[in-house]
C-alpha positions, 0 to 999 in steps of 0.5 A: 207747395214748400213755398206756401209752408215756408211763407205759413212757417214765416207768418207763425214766427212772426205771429208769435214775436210780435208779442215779443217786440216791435216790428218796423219797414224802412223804404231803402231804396228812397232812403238811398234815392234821398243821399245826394252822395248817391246821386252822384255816384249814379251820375258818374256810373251813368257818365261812363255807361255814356261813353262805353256806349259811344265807343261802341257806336263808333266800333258798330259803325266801322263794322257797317262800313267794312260790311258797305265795302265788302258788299261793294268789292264783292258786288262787281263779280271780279274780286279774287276769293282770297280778298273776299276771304279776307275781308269776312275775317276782318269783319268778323275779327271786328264783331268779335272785338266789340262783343268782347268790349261790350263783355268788359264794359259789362264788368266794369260798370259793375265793378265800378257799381259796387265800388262805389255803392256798397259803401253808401249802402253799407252806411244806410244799413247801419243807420238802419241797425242804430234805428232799431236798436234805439227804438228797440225793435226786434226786425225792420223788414224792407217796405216792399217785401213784408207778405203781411203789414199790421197796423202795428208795425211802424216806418221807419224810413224818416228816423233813418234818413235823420241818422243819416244826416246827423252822421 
């Protein structure tokens, strides 16, 4: 219910600026997806997303092959409780140091991400800005999230990939 007054609230303000001045939508996401800069930022993010995903494998198969050995130890009936107990913990000591690693691979992927992302956005949101203050518009709204698009309003995406290239 507060989301429907919020969104009735939103369409009468916007009801009543479009009087006031001119609207646009910009696609951002094919506004970045065009950058080549940002193509190679995906790239190198995928590149290490590759190799934390092979190290990993390698950490689940040494953990496979220690669970193989155990089972095999444990299948002759002989082996002294204290080895067996041994082996659990070091199989398990494994698990918990590759879930740590998947934690750490996590957050450095992001970090990285936002490392090198936000400055490529940080430039298409001012491209953005310089758009609608030389076309004098009073919002530019992102193409897929607009709850009503009259005709009125205008795409604004191309004039802001020719700022981003003049730059």
């Amino acid at each position: 219910m507060l989301r429907k007054i919020i969104y009735l609230i939103a369409i009468l303000i916007a009801g009543n600026m479009a009087a006031q001045g001119k609207f646009g939508v910009v696609d951002f996401d094919a506004v970045l997806d065009s950058l080549p800069e940002y193509s190679l930022v995906k790239l190198q993010i995928q590149e290490t997303s590759n190799r934390y995903q092979e190290e990993f494998k390698k950490m689940s198969d040494d953990i496979d092959r220690k669970f193989e050995d155990y089972q095999t130890l444990n299948s002759n009936g002989v082996t002294p409780e204290s080895i067996r107990q041994r082996r659990i913990q070091e199989i398990q000591n494994l698990q918990k140091r590759a879930q740590q690693f998947l934690e750490t691979a996590e957050i450095d992927l992001q970090r990285q991400e936002n490392q090198l992302i936000d400055p490529i956005k940080v430039r298409v949101k001012d491209a953005i800005r310089q758009v609608g203050e030389e076309g004098g518009y009073s919002f530019i709204f992102p193409i897929n999230s607009p709850l009503f698009q009259g005709a009125d309003v205008e795409d604004v995406t191309s004039a802001v990939l020719m700022k981003l290239r003049q730059q």
